[in-house]
C-alpha positions in Angstrom: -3.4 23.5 3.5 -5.4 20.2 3.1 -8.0 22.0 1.0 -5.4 22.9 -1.4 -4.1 19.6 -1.4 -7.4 18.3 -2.3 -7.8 20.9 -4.9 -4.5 19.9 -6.8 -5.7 16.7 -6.7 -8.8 17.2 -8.4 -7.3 19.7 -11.1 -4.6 16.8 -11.7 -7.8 14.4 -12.3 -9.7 16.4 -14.8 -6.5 17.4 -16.4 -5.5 13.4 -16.4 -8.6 11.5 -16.8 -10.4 12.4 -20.3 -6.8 11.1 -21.8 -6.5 8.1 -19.8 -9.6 6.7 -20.8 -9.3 7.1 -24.5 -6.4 4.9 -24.2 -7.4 1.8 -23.0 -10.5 -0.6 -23.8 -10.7 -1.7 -20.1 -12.1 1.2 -18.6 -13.9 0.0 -15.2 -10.5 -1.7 -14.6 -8.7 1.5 -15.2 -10.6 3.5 -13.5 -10.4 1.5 -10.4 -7.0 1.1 -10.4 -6.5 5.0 -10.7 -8.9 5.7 -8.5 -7.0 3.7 -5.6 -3.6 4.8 -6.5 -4.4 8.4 -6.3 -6.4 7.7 -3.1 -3.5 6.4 -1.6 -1.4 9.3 -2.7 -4.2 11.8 -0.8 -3.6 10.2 2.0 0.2 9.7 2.4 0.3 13.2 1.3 -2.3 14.6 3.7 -0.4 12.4 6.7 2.6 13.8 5.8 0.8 17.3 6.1 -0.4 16.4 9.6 3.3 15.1 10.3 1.8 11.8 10.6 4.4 10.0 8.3 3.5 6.7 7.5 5.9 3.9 8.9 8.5 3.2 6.1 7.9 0.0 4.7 12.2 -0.9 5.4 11.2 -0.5 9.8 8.2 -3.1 8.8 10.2 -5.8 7.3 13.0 -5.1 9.7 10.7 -5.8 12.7 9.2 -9.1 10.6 12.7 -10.4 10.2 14.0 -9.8 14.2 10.5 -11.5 15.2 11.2 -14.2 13.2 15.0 -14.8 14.2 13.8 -13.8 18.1 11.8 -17.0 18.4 
């Protein structure tokens, strides 16, 4: 399942990348910035494949919040 995962990945790369770069003038900018966004996507998606769900970013601001107003 996680070799699949991978491999749609990669096929939306090639598919994605060759027009993404004759857009923009910036390129080593771009290409970092894509490059961590869909590395971030791999691995929520291969968490959520493990059922290793990331915390939800609501249950992290909720606990900030109670630690602040619990001092």
């Amino acid at each position: 399942m996680i070799i699949g995962l991978i491999a749609i990945f990669s096929v939306i790369v090639f598919i994605d990348l060759p027009g993404l770069l004759k857009k923009t003038n910036q390129r080593a900018k771009t290409m970092i910035v894509y490059f961590f966004l869909l590395a971030a996507g791999l691995t929520i998606s291969i968490m959520q494949l493990l059922e290793k769900a990331p915390v939800s970013p609501a249950k992290i601001i909720e606990k900030m919040v109670k630690l602040i107003i619990l001092r």
